[in-house]
C-alpha positions in Angstrom: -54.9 -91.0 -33.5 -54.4 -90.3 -29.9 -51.1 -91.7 -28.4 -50.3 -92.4 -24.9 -46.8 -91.4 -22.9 -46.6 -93.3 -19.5 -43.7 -94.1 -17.6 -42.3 -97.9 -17.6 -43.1 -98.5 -14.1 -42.0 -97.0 -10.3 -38.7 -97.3 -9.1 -39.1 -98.5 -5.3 -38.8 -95.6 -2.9 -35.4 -93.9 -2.5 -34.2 -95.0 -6.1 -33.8 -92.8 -9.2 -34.5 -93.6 -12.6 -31.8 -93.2 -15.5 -33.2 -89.2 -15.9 -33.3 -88.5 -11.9 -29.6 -90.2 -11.8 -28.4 -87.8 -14.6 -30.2 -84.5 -12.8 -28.6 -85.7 -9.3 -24.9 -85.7 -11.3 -26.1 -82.3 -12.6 -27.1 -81.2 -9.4 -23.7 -82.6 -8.1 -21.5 -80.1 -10.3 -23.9 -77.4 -9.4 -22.5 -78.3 -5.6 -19.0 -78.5 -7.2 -19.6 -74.8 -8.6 -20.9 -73.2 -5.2 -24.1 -72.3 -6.9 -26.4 -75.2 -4.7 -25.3 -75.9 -1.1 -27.4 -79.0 -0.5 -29.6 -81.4 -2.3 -31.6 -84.6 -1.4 -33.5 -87.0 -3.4 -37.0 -87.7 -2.1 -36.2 -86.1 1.4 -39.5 -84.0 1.9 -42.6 -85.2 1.8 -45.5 -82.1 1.8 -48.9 -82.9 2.5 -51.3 -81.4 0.3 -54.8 -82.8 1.2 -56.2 -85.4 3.6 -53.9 -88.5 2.8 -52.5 -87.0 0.0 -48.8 -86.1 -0.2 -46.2 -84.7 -2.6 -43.2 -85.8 -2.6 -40.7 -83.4 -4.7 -37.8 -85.7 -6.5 -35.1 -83.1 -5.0 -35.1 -80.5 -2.3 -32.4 -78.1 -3.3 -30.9 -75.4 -1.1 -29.8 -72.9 -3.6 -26.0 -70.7 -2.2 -28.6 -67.5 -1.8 -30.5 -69.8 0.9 -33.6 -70.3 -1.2 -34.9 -73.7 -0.9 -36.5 -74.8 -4.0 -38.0 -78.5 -4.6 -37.1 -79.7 -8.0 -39.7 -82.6 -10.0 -37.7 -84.4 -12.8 -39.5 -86.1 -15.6 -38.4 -87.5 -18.9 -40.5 -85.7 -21.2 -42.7 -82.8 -21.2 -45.1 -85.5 -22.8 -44.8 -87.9 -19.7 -46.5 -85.0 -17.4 -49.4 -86.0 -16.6 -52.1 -84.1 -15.6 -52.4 -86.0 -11.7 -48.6 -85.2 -11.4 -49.1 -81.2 -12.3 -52.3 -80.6 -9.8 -50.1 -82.2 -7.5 -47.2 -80.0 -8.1 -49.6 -76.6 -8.3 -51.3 -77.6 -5.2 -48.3 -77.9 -3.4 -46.8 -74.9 -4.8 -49.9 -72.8 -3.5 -49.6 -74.3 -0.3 -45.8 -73.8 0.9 -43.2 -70.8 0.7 -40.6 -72.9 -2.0 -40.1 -72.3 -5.3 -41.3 -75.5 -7.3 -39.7 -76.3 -11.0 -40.1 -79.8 -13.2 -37.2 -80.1 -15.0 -37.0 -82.2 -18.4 -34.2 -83.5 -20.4 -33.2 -80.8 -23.2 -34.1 -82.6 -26.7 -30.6 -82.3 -27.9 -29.9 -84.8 -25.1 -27.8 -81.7 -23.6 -29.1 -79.4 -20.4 -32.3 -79.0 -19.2 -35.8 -77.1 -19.9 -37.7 -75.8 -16.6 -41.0 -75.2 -15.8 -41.5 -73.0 -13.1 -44.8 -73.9 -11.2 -44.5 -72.0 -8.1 -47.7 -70.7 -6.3 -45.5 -67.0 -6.3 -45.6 -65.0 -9.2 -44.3 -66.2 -12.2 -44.2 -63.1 -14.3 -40.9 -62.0 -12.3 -37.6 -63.6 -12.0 -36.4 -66.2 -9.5 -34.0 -64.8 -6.6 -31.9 -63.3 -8.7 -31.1 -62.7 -13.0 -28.1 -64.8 -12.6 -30.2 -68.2 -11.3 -32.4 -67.7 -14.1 -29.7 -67.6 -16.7 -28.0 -70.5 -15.5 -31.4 -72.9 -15.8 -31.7 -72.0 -18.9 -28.5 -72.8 -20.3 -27.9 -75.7 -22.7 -24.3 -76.5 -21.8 -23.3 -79.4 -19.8 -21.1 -78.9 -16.0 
C-alpha cells in the first residue's frame, strides 16, 4: 500500500506554520547566543528558471558572515520531490549554502540536510557549525 504525506494547505505569504514558528524561536536563541547575526523569514526570493522562483523559508547570516538559506519542513516524508529540484537547482545556481531542516523525531532539535550546489563531502565553514546542527538539545 502506498501512502501519501502532503501538507494541510499554504499559509498566505509572510506567515509561518506551527514548524517554521518553532525554527524562527530556534533561530532566535541562536541570535541570543552570537552564533547567527540575522535572520528573515521569506525575505529572498532566487529565480531559478523562466517564471520560476525559490523562495528559501529563512535567509540566515551566520556570525562567520556566511549567508546560508534555511528550507523547513515537517517531515523528511513531506519532501516532495518538486520542493527538492527546487532547492538543488537553486543551490547550483547561487554562492549560499542551502539546508532543509526537519523536526528531530523525539520532538527535540533538528536533523539537516545539506543540499548545497558546493561540495558536500567537506564540512561547512567551520567543525564547530557542524556540530552545533547536529545537536539534539534544545536553546
Amino acid at each position: 500500500m502506498i501512502s501519501n504525506y502532503y501538507a494541510k494547505g499554504r499559509m498566505p505569504q509572510g506567515c509561518m506554520n506551527r514548524t517554521e514558528s518553532k525554527y524562527g524561536a530556534y533561530l532566535e536563541n541562536l541570535r541570543a547566543l552570537g552564533v547567527v547575526t540575522w535572520y528573515k523569514f521569506e525575505a529572498i526570493k532566487l529565480r531559478i528558471g523562466d517564471s520560476c522562483f525559490f523562495t528559501p523559508d529563512f535567509s540566515v547570516l551566520l556570525a562567520d558572515g556566511f549567508m546560508e538559506m534555511h528550507e523547513v519542513k515537517g517531515s523528511k516524508k513531506l519532501f516532495m520531490d518538486d520542493a527538492k529540484v527546487k532547492i538543488k537547482v537553486a543551490a547550483g545556481l547561487y554562492p549560499f549554502k542551502f539546508i532543509v531542516v526537519f523536526p528531530h523525531e523525539s520532538g527535540s532539535g533538528w536533523d539537516v540536510l545539506d543540499v548545497s550546489g558546493w561540495d558536500t563531502s567537506q564540512p561547512l565553514s567551520d567543525q564547530y557549525q557542524t556540530k552545533f546542527f547536529n545537536t539534539r538539545e534544545d536553546y
